[in-house]
N, C-alpha and C positions, 0 to 999 in steps of 0.2 A: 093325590100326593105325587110332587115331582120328586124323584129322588136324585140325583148331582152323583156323579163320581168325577176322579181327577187320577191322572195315570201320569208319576215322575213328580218327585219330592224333592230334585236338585236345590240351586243353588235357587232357579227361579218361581219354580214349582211351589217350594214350601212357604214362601212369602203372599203369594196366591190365594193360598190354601187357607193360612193364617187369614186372612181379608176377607174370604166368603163364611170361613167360623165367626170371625167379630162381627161382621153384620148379617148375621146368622139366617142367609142367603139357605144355608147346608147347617146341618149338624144339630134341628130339631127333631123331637120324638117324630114331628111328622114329617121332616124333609133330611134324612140323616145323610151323611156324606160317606159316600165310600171312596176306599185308598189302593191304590196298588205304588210300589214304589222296588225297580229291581233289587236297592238293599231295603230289608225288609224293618232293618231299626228304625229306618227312617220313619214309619209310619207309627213303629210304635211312640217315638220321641213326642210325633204329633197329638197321640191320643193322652203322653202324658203331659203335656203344655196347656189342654186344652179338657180336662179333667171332667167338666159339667156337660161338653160337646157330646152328641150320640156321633160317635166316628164306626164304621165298618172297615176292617180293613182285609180283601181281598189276597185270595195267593198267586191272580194272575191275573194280568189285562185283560182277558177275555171273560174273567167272572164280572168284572166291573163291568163291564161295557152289558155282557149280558142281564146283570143287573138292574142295573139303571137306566132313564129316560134320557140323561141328558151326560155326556160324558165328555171333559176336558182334559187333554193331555200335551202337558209342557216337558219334552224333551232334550236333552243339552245337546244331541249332533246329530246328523244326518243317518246316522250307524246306527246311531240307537236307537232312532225313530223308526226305519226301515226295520232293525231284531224285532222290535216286541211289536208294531204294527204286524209283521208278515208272518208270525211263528205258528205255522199251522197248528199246535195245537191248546198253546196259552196266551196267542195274541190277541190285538184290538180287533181285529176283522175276522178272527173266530168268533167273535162273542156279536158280530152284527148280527142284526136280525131285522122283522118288519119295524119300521121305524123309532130305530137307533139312531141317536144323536151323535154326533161326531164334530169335538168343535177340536184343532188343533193348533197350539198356539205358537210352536218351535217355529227358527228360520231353515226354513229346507231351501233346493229347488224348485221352484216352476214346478219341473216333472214329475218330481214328489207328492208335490201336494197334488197334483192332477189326478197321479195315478192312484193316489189314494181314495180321492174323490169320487173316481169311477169305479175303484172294488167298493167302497161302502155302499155309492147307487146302485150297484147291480144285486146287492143282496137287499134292494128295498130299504136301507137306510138314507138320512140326510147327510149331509156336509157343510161345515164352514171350517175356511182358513181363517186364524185370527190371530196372525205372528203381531208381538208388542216392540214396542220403542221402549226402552225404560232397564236398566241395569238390576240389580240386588235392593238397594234402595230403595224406589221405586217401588219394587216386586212388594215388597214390605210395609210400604206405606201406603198401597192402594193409589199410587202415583202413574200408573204405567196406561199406555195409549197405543189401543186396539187398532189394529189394520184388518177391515176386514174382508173376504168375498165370498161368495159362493152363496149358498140357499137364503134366500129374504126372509124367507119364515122363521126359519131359525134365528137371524138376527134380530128379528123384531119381538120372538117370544118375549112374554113379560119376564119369565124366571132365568134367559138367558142375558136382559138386558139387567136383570138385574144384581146378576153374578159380575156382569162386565163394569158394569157403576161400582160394585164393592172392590174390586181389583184394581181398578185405574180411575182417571182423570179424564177420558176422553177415549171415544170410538167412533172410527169411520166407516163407512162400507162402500166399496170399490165396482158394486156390481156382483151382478151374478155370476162373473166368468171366471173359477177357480183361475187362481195362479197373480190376480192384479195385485191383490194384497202384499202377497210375495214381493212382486217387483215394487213395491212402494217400502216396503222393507230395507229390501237393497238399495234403496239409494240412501233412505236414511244413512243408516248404517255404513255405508263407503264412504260416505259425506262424514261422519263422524268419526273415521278411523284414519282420514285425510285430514281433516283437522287436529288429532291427536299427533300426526307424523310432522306437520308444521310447527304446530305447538311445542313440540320435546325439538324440535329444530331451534326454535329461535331462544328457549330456553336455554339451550348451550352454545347456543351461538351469547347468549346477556353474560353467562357464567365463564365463557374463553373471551369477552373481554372485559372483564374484571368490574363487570356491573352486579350491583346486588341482586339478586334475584328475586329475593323476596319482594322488592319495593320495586322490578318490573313486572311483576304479577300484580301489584296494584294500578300501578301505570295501564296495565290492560285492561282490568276491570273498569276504569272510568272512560275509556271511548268506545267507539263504534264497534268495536272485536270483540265487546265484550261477550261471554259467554257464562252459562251456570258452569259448563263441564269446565271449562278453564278453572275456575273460581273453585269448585271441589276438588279435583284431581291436583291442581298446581302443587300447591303445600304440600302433598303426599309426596308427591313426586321427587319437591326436595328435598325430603327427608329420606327418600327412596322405600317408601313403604307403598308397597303392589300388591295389597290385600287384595283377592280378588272380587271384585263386583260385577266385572265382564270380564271373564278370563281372557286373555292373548289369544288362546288357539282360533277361539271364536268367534273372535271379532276377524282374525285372520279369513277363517270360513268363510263368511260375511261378505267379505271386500273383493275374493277372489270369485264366487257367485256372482257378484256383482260386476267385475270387469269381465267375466265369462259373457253373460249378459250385456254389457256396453259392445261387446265386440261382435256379436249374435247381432245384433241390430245397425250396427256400424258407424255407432259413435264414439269422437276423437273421446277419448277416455284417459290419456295418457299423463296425468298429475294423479290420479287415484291409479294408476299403475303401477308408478313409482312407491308410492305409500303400500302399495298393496305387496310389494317385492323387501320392501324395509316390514313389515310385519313377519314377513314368511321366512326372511333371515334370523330375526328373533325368533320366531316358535321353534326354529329345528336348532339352535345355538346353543351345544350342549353346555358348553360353560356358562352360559349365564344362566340355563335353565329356567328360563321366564314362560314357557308356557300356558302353565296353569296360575301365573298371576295375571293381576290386571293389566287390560289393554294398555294401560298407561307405560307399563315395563318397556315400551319399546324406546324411551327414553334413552336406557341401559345400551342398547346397542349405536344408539346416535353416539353416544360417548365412547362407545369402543371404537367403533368406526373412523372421530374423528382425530387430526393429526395436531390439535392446538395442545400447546402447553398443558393446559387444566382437564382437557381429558385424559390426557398422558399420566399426569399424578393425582386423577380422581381413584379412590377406588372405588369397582365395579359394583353395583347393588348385590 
């Protein structure tokens, strides 16, 4: 019997969670899934969604991890992952033991994920990094696309590939040198949050001069630029509705790792800098308070920002 835990019920976490109960990867009499999650409804919400699932739900990373054979844990920040990873005495790396599983799927650091890798190996656990491409949606829909590196064995386990098949679309493996995955992340991700900054650019740039917008978000969708995230996000956008599916802070996260990175190596980086400095004015913009909505909010401050007519008399989301 393999027994599965998963540590972090966020926004990503719980859509996850959801996809290895439906293809009941976890949450058989013989393979039950255990939970930890720092608010602790979360988990119960889960065990009531999923009523016929054998769910466990643990009082601390560390019971889960010691628990179980194989253990997953999607985190929303850096902070968080580093609290409950390092908490001598309810963390993930208290509860290591001889061969504990350690898959981790947040976007951290490089150094992060390394230094994690090497307290897990030293208490005789394994490690893989396995940060995803793929927002709420995704998360949801078993849509999302594994980056991954670190231990081969673990990747190739049958009960790990086949949690990773119920969760996503697609996984890659980078090698076995912690930390690749990571940087295949960040570029993703800068790359996508660069295109976001463009996109809510020329959006107001259609809207400050008195073009429909609507019917140049079609115009987009039928050439070369086309994009799915244009095509999901656009419409929201103009409605100014920033649910969030990738919160702003995050994506901010993301793209500043990422130029940290481009400049650590000494690559010209400076269009995802620009983008990366238009995000970080939005996250700390207490008036528009867009943080914790979607990446796409950074929209909102393109229009504050600019001096034409129609952002002048828009009002702000």
């Amino acid at each position: 019997m393999t027994k599965i835990g998963f540590i972090g019920l966020g926004i990503m976490g719980e859509g996850m969670v959801n996809c290895i109960l439906k293809d009941a990867v976890a949450g058989t009499p013989d393979t039950p899934l255990v939970v930890w999650n720092r608010t602790e409804s979360k988990c119960k919400d889960l065990k009531t969604s999923f009523p016929d699932k054998h769910i466990e739900i643990k009082s601390s990373a560390k019971d889960v991890v010691a628990d179980c054979d194989i253990v997953f844990s999607m985190l929303s920040t850096p902070e968080a992952s580093k609290a409950v990873f390092d908490d001598e005495n309810y963390g993930t790396l208290a509860g290591v033991s001889q061969d504990s599983v350690i898959i981790d799927c947040a976007t951290l650091a490089e150094s992060d994920m390394k230094r994690m890798s090497e307290q897990i190996t030293a208490k005789g656990g394994t490690f893989l990094e396995a940060p995803v491409s793929g927002s709420k949606g995704p998360a949801h829909g078993g849509q999302l696309i594994f980056l991954c590196a670190g231990n081969k064995t673990v990747f190739e386990d049958a009960t790990v590939q086949s949690a990773l098949t119920a969760m996503g679309k697609a996984n890659h493996y980078f090698g076995e040198e912690v930390g690749k995955a990571t940087r295949a992340k960040l570029v993703v991700n800068s790359l996508m949050g660069t295109m976001m900054a463009a996109f809510g650019e020329s959006l107001a740039l259609a809207e400050s001069l008195d073009l429909d917008a609507s019917k140049m978000l079609e115009v987009i969708s039928q050439g070369a630029i086309a994009s799915p995230m244009y095509a999901l996000k656009g419409p929201a956008m103009l409605k100014n509705d920033y649910s969030p599916n990738f919160p702003l802070c995050h994506a901010h996260k993301d793209m500043k790792l990422a130029v940290d990175a481009a400049e650590s190596v000494g690559v010209e980086y400076s269009v995802t800098q620009v983008a990366e400095e238009l995000f970080r004015k939005a996250r700390h913009d207490e008036e528009l308070n867009v943080a914790n909505e979607d990446f796409s909010a950074v929209f909102e401050l393109i229009h504050k920002e600019s001096k034409s007519d129609y952002s002048k008399k828009r009002k702000l989301g």
